[in-house]
C-alpha positions in Angstrom: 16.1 -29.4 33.7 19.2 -28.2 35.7 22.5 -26.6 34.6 25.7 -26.6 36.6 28.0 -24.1 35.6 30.9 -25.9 34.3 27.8 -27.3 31.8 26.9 -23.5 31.1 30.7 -23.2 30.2 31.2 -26.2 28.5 28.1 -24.8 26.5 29.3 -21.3 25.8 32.9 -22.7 25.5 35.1 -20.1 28.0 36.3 -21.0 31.4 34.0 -21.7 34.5 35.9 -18.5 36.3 34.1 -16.0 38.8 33.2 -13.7 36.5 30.7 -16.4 34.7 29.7 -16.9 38.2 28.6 -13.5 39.0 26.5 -13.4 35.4 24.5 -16.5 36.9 24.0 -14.8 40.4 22.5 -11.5 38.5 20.6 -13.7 36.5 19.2 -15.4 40.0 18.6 -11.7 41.3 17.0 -10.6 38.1 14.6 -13.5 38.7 15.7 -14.9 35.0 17.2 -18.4 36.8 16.5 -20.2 40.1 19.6 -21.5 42.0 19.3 -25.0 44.3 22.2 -25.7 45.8 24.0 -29.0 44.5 24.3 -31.5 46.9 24.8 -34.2 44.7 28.4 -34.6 44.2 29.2 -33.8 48.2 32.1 -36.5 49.5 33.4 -34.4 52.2 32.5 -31.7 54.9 34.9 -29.2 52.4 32.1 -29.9 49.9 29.4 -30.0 51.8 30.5 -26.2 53.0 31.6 -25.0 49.2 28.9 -23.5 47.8 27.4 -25.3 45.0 24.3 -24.4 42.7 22.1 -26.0 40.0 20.3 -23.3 38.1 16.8 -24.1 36.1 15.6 -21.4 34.3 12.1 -19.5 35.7 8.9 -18.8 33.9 10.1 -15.0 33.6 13.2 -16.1 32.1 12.3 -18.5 29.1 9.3 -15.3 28.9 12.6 -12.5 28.3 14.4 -15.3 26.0 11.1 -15.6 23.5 11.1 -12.1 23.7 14.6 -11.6 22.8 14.3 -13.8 19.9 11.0 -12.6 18.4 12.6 -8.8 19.2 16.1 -10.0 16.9 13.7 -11.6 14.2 11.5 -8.7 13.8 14.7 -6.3 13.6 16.0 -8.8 10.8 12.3 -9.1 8.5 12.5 -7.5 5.7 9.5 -8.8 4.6 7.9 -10.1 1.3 4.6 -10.3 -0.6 3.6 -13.9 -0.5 1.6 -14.7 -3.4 2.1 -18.6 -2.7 0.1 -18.0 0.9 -2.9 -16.4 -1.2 -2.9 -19.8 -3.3 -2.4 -22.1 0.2 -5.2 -20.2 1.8 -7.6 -20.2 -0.8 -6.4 -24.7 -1.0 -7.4 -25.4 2.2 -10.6 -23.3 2.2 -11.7 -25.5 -0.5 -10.8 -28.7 1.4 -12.4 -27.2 4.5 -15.6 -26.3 2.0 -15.5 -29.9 1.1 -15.1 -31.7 4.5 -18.1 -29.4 5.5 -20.6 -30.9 3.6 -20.2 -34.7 5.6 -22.3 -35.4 8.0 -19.9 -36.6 10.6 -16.5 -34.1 9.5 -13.5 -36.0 11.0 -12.3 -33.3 13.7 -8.1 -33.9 12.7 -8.1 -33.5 9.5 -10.4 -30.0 10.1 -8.1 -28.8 13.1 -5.1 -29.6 11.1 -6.8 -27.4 7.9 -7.5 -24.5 10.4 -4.1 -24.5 12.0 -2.8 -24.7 8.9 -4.9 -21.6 7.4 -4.8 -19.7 10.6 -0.3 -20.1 9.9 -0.7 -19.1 6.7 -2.5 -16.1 7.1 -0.7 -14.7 10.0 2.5 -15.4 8.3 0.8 -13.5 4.6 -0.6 -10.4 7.1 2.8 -9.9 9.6 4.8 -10.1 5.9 3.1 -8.0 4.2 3.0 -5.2 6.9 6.9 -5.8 7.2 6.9 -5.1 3.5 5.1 -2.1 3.3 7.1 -0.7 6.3 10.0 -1.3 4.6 8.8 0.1 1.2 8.1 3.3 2.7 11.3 3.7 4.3 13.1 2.8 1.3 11.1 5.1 -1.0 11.8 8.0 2.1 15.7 7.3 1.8 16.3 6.7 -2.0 18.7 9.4 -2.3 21.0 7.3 -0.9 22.6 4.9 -3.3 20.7 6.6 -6.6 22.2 3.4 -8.9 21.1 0.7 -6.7 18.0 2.3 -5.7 17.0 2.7 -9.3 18.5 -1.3 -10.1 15.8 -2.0 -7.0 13.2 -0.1 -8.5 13.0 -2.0 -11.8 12.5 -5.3 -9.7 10.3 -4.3 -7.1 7.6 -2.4 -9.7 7.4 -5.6 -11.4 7.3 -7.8 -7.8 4.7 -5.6 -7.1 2.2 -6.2 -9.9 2.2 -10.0 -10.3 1.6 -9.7 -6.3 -1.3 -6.7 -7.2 -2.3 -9.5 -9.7 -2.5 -12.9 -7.7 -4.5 -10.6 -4.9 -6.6 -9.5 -6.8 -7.3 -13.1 -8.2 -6.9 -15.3 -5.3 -8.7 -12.3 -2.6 -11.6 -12.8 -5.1 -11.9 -16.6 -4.8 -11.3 -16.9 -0.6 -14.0 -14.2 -0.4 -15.9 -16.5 -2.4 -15.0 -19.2 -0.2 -15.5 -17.4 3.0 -19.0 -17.0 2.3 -19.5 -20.0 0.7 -18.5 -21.6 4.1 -19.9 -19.6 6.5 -23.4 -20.5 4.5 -22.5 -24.0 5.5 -21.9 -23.4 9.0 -18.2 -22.8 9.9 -18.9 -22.6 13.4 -19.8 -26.2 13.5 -16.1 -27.0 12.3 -14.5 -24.1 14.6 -16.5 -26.0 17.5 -14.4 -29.5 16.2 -11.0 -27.6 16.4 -11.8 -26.1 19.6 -13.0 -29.4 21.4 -10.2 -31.4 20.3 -7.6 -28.3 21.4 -9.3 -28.2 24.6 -8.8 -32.0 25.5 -5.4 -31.7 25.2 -5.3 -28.7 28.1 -7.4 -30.7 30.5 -6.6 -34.6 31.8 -8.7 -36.8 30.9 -12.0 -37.9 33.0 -12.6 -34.0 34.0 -16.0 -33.2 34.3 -17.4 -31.5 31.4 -19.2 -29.2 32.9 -15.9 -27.8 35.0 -12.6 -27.6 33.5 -13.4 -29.2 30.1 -16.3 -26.8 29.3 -14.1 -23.7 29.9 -11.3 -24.8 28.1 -13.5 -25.6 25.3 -15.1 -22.2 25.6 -11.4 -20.6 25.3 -10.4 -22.3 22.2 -13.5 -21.8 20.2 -13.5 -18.0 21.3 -10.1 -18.0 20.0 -11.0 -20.0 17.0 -13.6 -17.3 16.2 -11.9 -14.1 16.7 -9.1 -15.7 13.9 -12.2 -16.6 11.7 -12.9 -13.0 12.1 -9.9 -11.8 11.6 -9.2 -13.5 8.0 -13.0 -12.8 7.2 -12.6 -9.0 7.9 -9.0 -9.3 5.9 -10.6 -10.8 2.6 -14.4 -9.7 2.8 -15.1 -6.3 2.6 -17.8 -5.2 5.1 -19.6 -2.1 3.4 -17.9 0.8 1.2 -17.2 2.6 4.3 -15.0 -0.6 5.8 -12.9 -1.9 2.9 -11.6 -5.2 3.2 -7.9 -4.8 4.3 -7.1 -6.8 1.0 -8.0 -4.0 -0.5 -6.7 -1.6 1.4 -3.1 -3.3 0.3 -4.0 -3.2 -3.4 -3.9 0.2 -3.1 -1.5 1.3 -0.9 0.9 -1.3 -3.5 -0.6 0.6 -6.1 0.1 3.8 -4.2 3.5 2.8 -4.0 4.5 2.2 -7.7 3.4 5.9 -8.0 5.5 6.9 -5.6 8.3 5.0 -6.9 7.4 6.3 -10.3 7.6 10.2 -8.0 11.0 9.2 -6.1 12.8 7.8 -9.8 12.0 11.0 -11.6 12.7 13.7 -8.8 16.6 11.0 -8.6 16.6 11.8 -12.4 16.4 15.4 -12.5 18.8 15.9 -9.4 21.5 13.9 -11.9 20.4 15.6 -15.2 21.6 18.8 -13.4 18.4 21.1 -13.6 18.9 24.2 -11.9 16.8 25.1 -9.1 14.5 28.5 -8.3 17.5 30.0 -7.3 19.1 29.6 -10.0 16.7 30.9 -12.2 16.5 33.9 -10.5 19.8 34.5 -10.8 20.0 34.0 -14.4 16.3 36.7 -14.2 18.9 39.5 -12.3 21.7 39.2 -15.1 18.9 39.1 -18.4 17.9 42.6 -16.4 21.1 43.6 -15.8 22.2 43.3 -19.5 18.6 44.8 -20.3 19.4 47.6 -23.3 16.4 50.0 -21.9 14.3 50.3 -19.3 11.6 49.7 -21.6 12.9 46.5 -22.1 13.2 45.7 -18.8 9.7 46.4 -18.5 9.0 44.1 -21.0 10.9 41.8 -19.8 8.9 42.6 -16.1 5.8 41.6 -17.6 7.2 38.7 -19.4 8.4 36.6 -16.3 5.8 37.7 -14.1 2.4 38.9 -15.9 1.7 41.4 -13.3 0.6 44.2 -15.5 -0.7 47.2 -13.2 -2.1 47.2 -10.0 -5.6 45.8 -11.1 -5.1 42.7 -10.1 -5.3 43.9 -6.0 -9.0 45.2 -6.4 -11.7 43.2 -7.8 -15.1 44.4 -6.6 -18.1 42.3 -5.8 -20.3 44.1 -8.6 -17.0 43.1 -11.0 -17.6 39.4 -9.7 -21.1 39.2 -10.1 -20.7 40.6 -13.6 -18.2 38.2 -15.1 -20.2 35.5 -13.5 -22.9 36.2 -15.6 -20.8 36.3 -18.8 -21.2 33.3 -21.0 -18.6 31.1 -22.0 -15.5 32.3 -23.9 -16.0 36.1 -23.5 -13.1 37.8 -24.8 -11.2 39.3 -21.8 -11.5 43.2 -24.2 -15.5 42.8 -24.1 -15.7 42.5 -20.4 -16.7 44.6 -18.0 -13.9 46.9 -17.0 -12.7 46.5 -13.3 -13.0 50.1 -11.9 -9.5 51.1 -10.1 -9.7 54.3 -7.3 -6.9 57.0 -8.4 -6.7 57.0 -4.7 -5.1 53.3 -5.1 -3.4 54.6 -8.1 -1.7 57.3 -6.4 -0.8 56.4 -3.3 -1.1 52.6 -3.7 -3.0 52.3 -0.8 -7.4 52.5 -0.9 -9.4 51.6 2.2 -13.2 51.7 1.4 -15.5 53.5 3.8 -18.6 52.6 5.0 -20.2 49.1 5.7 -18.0 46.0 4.6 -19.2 43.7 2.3 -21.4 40.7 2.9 -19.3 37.4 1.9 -20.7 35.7 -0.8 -22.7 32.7 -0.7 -20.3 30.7 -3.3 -22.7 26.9 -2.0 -24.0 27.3 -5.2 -20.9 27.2 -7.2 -19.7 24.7 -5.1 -22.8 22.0 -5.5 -22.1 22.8 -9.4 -18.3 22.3 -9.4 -19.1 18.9 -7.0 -21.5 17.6 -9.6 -19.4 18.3 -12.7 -16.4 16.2 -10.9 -18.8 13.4 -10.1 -19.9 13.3 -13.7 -16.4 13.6 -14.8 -15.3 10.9 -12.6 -18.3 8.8 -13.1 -17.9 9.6 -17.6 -14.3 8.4 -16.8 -14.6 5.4 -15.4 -17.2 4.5 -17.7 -14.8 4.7 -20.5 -12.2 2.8 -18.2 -14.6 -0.3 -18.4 -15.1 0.5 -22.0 -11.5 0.0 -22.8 -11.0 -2.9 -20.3 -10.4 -5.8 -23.0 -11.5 -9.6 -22.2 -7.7 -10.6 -23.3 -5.1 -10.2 -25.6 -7.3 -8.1 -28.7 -6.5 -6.7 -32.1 -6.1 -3.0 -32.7 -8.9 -3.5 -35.7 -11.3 -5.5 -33.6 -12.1 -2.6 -30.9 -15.5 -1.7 -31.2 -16.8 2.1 -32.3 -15.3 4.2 -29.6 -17.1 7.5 -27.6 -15.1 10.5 -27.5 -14.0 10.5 -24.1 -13.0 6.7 -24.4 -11.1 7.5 -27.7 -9.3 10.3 -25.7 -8.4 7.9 -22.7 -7.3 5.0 -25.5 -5.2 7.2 -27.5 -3.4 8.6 -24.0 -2.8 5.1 -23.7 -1.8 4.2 -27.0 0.5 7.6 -26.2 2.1 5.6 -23.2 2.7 2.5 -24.2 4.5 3.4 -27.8 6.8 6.4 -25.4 7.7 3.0 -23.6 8.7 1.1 -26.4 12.2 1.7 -27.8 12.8 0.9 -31.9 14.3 -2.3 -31.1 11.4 -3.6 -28.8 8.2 -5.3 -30.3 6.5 -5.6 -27.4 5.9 -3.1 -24.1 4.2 -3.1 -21.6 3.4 0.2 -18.9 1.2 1.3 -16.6 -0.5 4.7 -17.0 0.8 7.4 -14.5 -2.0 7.2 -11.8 -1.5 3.4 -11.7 -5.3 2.3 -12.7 -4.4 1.0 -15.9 -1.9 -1.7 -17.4 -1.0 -1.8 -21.4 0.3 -4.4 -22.8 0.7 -3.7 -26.9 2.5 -6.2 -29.0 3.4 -5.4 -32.8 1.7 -8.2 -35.4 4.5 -9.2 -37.5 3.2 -8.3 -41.5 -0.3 -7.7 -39.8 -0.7 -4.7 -42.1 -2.6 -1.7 -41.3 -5.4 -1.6 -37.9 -8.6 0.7 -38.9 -10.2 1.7 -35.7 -13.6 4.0 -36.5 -14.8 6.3 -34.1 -16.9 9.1 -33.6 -14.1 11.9 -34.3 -12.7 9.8 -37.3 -10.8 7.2 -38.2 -7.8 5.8 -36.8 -5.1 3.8 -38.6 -1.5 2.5 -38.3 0.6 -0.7 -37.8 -1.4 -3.8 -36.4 -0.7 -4.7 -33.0 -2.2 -6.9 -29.9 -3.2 -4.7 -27.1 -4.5 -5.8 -23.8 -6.3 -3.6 -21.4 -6.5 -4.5 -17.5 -8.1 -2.2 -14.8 -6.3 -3.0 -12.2 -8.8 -1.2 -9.6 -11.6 -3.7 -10.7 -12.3 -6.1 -8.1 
């Protein structure tokens, strides 16, 4: 309770001299320790004049001391992705599911199951915030140490899909379990936790309808606001409100691309590629050593495709002509644009009379809006085409569309650019991170025949396995 300071000493092993003396006194004024004066150990009037203190730390002091140490461990987190917590989480869920169904639920084991949830969870969100955070900052300063940076990436890509993996697994099943509880009545068991928290905050024989029923009312506000909290972090509200579960699925996703981004933009910086500069320069010397000026010219319209000045006047009758053309009109059949001499002469045209009325271009717009939404919506289709159950041979897939034989064969493309000569089995992710191939070669599996629509497909037999890794 108290502290002399020859025990402060002893503690911090130095000297009880004036100068640890004068660190306790500015503690006192800062209000971080209370001083007593010591009258314990007084024999004589000397003593009893000396002055002597026992110091006892204040509210406001132990306050700044948790601060300080939460402050030094947050500066020292790193972070992680703890795919273990998912699998605790979703444990005691299922216990909690199962104590739910008694009658008369025994309130310690259900607030030791909600503590225990409510620790993990906190501990799975403040980790996996620490991680990202860190992530980003690492990705932002790779040019740094490019080896180790690159030796990190290959790890981390990897960490980063078994955790994209397990959440999408384990998210799935506590959603499940969310629901299936909150059918049951989990406010019943939050109402357990919160009357057997709140008997420990009030002595015993209070009157329930005082202090008991107020604590009471504190802890199961409390209880519900974390219930809340993990429900809102699994369980995803509408399409507008994501769950944040899935909001880290994607921005882990997000970050293997940008990984992906940072490796290749290290890799050309060491590969020596000359920058726009550069090229210029080498431009100014293929000119300089240009025979002719007619082959300088040529050369002109070579790097930079500016032919004459049509290309600064296009009229709105022009415009409304080519948009009329059908598809594939040779650029010679055309209507001409018509060019002013006046812009040909003196470079320089200003048209009199009223201006122009802008063009209503909402029509184009809804067209080019609806082609990308059946684009996107033809794509995804042929995503969830390809999507195999499991592990699959090449001869087994089914008679493939054209637009999901053009998606498998970019894949197919991917995954065998992966693979070195040595390797018989690779796997990759495609370069928007929505797909993950794993292909495996059959040893003497002979030839894979895979029909479509275009033609037919064959070459060496292998296993290939599909996973969206957007699906839910």
């Amino acid at each position: 309770m108290h502290l002399r300071p020859e025990d402060v000493a002893a503690e911090l092993r130095i000297g009880a001299d004036e100068q640890l003396a004068a660190a306790l006194e500015q503690l006192v004024l800062w209000g971080n320790l209370r001083a007593d004066v010591d009258t314990s150990r007084v024999t004589t009037v000397e003593d009893f004049h000396r002055k002597r203190s026992l110091y006892q730390l204040t509210a406001a002091g132990q306050a700044a001391e948790q601060a300080i140490t939460f402050y030094d461990e947050a500066i020292g987190r790193r972070g992680q992705l703890q795919s273990v917590a998912l699998a605790d989480i979703a444990d005691q869920l299922r216990s909690l599911k199962a104590i739910a169904a008694d009658h008369d639920p025994d309130p310690a084991k259900v607030h030791l199951l909600l503590l225990f949830v409510a620790e993990r969870f906190s501990s799975l969100a403040d980790n996996a915030q620490a991680f990202m955070s860190a992530l980003r900052r690492a990705i932002d300063f790779s040019d740094g140490d490019v080896d180790g940076f690159l030796a990190y990436k290959e790890r981390l890509v990897d960490y980063i899909n078994k955790f994209i993996a397990d959440l999408a697994n384990s998210g799935a099943q506590i959603a499940v379990l969310l629901n299936d509880l909150e059918a049951v009545g989990h406010d019943r068991l939050l109402e357990l936790a919160a009357r057997r928290e709140a008997a420990d905050a009030v002595p015993e024989g209070a009157d329930a309808a005082g202090p008991l029923a107020k604590a009471e009312k504190q802890a199961l506000d409390g209880w519900r606001n974390r219930w809340r909290g993990l429900d809102n972090w699994f369980t995803s509200c509408d399409a507008g409100h994501p769950s944040q579960a899935r909001l880290l699925r994607q921005a882990a996703v997000t970050a293997i691309k940008q990984l992906i981004d940072a490796v290749g933009l290290l890799n050309e910086r060491r590969s020596g590629r000359s920058d726009r500069s550069a090229d210029f320069r080498v431009l100014a010397r293929w000119f300089a050593e240009a025979p002719d000026d007619e082959a300088a010219h040529r050369l002109w319209r070579a790097a930079f495709g500016l032919c004459p000045a049509r290309h600064l006047s296009v009229t709105t009758e022009t415009c409304d002509a080519w948009h009329h053309l059908p598809h594939g009109t040779a650029w010679q059949d055309a209507p001409p644009i018509r060019i002013s001499p006046q812009l040909r002469k003196t470079g320089i045209y200003e048209r009199r009379g009223k201006p122009n009325q802008v063009r209503d271009r909402s029509a184009d717009r809804e067209f080019l809006r609806r082609q990308a939404e059946r684009e996107a919506a033809e794509t995804g289709a042929a995503r969830r085409r390809l999507r195999t159950a499991g592990p699959t041979l090449l001869s087994d897939l089914d008679v493939l569309d054209p637009r999901a034989f053009r998606l498998f064969l970019a894949l197919l493309g991917d995954a065998l650019t992966a693979c070195k000569p040595e390797d018989t089995e690779v796997k990759t992710v495609t370069t928007d991170g929505t797909l993950e191939v794993r292909l495996s070669l059959v040893p003497d599996g002979g030839t894979a025949t895979i029909r479509t629509v275009d033609g037919v497909l064959t070459g060496p037999e292998h296993v290939i396995e599909i996973t969206d890794l957007t699906a839910p």
